[in-house]
C-alpha positions as CSV (number, residue, x, y, z in Angstrom):
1,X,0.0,0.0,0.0
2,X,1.0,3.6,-1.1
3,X,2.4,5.7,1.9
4,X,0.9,9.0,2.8
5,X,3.3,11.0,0.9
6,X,3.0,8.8,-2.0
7,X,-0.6,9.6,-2.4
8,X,-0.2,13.3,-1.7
9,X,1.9,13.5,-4.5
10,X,-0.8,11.7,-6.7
11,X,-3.1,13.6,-5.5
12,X,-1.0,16.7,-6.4
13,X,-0.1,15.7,-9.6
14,X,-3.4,14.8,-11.1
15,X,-5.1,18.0,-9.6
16,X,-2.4,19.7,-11.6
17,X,-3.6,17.3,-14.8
18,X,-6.9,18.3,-14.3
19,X,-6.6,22.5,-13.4
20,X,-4.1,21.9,-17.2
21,X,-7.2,20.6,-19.3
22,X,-9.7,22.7,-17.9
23,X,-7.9,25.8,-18.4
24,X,-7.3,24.9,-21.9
25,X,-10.6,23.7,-23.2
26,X,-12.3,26.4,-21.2
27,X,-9.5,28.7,-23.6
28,X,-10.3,26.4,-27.1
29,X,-14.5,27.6,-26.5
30,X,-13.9,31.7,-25.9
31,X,-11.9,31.1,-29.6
32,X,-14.0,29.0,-30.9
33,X,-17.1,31.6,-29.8
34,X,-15.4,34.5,-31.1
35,X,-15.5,34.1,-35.0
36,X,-11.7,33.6,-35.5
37,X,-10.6,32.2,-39.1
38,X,-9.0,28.6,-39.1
39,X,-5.5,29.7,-39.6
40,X,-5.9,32.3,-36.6
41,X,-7.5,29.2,-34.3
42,X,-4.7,26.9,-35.6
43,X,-2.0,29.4,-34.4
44,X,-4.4,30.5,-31.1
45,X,-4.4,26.9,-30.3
46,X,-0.7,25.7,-30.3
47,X,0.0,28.3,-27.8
48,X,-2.5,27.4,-25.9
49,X,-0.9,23.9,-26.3
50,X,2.4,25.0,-25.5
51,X,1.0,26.9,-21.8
52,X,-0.8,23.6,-21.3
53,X,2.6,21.3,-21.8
54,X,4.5,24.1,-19.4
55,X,2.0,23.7,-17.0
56,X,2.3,20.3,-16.7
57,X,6.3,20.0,-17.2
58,X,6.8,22.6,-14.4
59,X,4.1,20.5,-12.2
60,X,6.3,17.6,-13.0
61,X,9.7,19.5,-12.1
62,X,8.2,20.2,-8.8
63,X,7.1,17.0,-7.9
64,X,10.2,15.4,-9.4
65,X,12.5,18.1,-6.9
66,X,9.9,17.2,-4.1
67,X,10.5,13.6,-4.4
68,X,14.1,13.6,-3.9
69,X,14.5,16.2,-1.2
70,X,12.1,13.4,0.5
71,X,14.5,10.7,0.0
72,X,17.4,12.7,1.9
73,X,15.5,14.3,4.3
74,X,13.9,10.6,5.7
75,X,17.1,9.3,5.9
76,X,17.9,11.8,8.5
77,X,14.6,12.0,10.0
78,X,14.5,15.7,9.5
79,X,11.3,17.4,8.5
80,X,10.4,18.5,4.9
81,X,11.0,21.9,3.8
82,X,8.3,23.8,1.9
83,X,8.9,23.4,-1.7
84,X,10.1,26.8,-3.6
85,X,7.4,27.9,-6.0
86,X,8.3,28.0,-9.6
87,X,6.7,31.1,-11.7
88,X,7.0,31.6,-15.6
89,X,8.2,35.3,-15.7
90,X,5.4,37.2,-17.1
91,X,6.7,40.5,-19.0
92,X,4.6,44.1,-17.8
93,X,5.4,46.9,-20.7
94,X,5.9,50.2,-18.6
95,X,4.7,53.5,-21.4
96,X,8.4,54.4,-22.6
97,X,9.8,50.5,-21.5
98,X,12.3,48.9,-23.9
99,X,12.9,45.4,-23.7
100,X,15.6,43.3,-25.8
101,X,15.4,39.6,-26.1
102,X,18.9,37.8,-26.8
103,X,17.8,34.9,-29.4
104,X,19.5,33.0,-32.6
105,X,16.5,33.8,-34.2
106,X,13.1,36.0,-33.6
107,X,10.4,34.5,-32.1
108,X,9.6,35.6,-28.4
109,X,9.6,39.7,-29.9
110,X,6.8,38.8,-31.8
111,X,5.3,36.6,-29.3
112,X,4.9,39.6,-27.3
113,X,3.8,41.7,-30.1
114,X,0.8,39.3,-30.5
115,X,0.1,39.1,-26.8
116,X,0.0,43.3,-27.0
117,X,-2.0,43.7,-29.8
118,X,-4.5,40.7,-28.5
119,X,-4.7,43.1,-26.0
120,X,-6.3,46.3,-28.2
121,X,-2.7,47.4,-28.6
122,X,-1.3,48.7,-32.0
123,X,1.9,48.1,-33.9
124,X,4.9,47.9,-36.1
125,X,7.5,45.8,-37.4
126,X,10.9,46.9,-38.6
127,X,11.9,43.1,-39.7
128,X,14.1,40.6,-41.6
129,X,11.8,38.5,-41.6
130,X,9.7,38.3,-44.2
131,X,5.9,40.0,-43.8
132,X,4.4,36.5,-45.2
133,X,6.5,34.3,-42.7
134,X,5.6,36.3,-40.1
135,X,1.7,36.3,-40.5
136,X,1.7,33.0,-41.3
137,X,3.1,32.0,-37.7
138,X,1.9,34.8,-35.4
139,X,-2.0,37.1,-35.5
140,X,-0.8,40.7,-36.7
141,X,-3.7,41.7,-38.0
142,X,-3.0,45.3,-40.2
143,X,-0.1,45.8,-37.9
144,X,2.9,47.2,-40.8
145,X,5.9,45.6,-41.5
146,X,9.0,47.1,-43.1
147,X,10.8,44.5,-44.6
148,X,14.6,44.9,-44.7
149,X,15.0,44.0,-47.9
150,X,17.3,43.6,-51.4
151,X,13.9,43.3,-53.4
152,X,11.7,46.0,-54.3
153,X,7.7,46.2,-54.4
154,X,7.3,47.0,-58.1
155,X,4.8,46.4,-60.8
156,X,6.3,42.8,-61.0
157,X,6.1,42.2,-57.3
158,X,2.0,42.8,-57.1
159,X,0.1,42.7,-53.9
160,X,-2.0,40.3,-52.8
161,X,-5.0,42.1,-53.2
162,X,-3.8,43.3,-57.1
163,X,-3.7,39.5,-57.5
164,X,-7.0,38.5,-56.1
165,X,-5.8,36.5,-52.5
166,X,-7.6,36.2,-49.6
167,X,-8.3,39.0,-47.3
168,X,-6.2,38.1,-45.0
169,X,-3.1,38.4,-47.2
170,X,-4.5,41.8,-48.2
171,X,-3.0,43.4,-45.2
172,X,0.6,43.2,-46.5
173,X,-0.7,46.1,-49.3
174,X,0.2,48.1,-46.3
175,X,4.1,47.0,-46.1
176,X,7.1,48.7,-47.1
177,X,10.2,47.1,-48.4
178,X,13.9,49.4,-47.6
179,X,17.0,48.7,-48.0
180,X,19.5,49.4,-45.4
181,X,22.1,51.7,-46.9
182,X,21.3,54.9,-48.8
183,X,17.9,56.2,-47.6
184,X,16.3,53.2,-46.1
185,X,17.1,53.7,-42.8
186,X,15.8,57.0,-42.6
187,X,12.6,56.1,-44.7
188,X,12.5,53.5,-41.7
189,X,13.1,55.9,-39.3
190,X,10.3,58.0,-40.3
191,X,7.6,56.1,-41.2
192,X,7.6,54.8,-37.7
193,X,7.8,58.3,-36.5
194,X,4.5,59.4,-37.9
195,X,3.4,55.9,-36.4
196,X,3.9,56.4,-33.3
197,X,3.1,60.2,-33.1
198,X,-0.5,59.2,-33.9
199,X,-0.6,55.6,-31.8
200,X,1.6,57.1,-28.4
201,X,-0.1,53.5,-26.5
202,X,2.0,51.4,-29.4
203,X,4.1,48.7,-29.6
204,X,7.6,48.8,-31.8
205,X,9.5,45.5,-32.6
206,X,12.7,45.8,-34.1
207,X,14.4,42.6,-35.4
208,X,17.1,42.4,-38.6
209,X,19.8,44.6,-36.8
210,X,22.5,41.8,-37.7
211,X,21.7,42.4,-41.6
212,X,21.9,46.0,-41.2
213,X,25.2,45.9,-39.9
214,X,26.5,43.4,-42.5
215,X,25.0,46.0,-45.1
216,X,26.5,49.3,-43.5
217,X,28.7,49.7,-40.8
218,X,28.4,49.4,-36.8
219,X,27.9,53.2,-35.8
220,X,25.1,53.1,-38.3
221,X,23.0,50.4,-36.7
222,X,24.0,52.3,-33.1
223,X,23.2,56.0,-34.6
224,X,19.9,54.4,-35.7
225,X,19.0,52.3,-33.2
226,X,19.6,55.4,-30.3
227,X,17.1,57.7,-32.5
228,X,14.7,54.6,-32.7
229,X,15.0,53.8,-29.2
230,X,14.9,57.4,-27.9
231,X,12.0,58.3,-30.0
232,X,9.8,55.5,-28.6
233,X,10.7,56.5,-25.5
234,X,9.5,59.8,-25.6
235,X,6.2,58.5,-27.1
236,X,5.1,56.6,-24.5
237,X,5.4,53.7,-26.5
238,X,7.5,50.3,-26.2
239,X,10.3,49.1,-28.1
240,X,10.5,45.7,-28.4
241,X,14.1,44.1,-29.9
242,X,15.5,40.8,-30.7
243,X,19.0,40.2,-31.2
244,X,21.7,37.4,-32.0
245,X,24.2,38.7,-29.6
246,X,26.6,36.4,-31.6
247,X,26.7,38.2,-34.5
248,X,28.4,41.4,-33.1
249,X,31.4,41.6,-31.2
250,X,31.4,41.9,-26.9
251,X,32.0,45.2,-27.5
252,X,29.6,46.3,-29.7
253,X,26.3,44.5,-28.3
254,X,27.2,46.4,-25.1
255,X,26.7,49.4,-26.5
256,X,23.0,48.2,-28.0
257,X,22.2,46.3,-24.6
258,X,23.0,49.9,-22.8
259,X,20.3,51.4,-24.4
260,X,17.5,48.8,-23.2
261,X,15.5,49.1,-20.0
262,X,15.6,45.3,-19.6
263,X,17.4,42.8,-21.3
264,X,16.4,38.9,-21.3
């Protein structure tokens, strides 16, 4: 027969089971009710996947940390201390609040952009990334990208809506392409200016600084990124970066992670 411990744990563990599934069906029927598209459900529902699995893997870690702190602690016949709580950090955008994430490749900036803009929220996207890729993994709605870009939108690069997509594509009509050297950097520059003059509650992300520098030089990506960064500031607005620290040297990426208000 199980000890008493044993079946706290159990008991622990499938409370933590159940409290998982609930909170994700009872998630999966307010999407469900609220007239999303498929490919916005599909996307709404692996992260809701994902929350579910961390839920459960840091329920697991717990127990698992629990278990053996048992094992030494009967040996001595010493009582059990109370398990440390483990949180998932939850990020709170202060008006004015820049925030840089240090990662190979972006993915948690615009996970962050989505949670803002779920949350009324509007934005913009200086990105390498292209504006297809990224609607086709995260909910942007409208929000503008400017690609960072060799190619040009020309005659022989139509918009979606010229070439009779869905709505849904229709939104990149509203994209710009630059290129880093010459006057796309200011173009840039500008454009989200006038963006976030009119929209001071708005959200900046800021992702491709590694291709700017391999275009230009170093102090241009600095001289641009302080204007950007100071500007949002100033706003009211956030600036949201992601960066491969690797790409620039020790010296250099100090100088960028300076100018953030938190850096993770």
């Amino acid at each position: 027969m199980a000890s008493k411990k044993e079946l706290e744990k159990k008991l622990e563990y499938t409370r933590g089971y159940r409290d998982a599934l609930v909170d994700t069906w009872e998630a999966v029927i307010k999407l469900v009710t609220k007239g999303y598209s498929s490919r916005e459900l599909q996307i709404m529902g692996k992260t809701q996947y994902n929350d579910a699995k961390y839920q459960m893997d840091r329920k697991i870690a717990e127990l698992e940390a629990d278990y053996s702190q048992d094992e030494i602690i009967d040996a001595d016949d010493r009582e059990l201390p109370p398990p440390i709580p483990v949180s998932r950090k939850s990020i709170t955008l202060k008006p004015g609040m820049s925030i840089m994430y240090k990662e190979s490749r972006p993915a948690k900036c615009y996970e962050l952009l989505q949670k803002e803009l779920a949350a009324g929220r509007s934005g913009i996207c200086i990105s390498r990334i292209s504006p297809r890729e990224i609607r086709d993994t995260y909910i942007i709605g409208k929000t503008r990208v400017i690609w960072l870009t060799n190619s040009e939108k020309s005659g022989g690069n139509l918009p979606p809506s010229a070439l009779g997509l869905a709505h849904d594509d229709a939104d990149e009509d509203n994209d710009i392409y630059v290129h880093p050297s010459g006057s796309g950097l200011p173009s840039a520059f500008s454009t989200v200016l006038d963006f976030i003059g009119g929209n001071p509650n708005s959200v900046v992300v800021l992702e491709g600084l590694e291709y700017i520098s391999a275009q230009t030089k170093f102090d241009t990506v600095l001289n641009f990124f302080q204007m950007l960064n100071e500007s949002v500031k100033k706003s009211g607005a956030n600036l949201i970066v992601s960066v491969n620290a690797s790409a620039f040297d020790p010296r250099q990426f100090s100088q960028l992670e300076t100018e953030m208000n938190q850096v993770i």
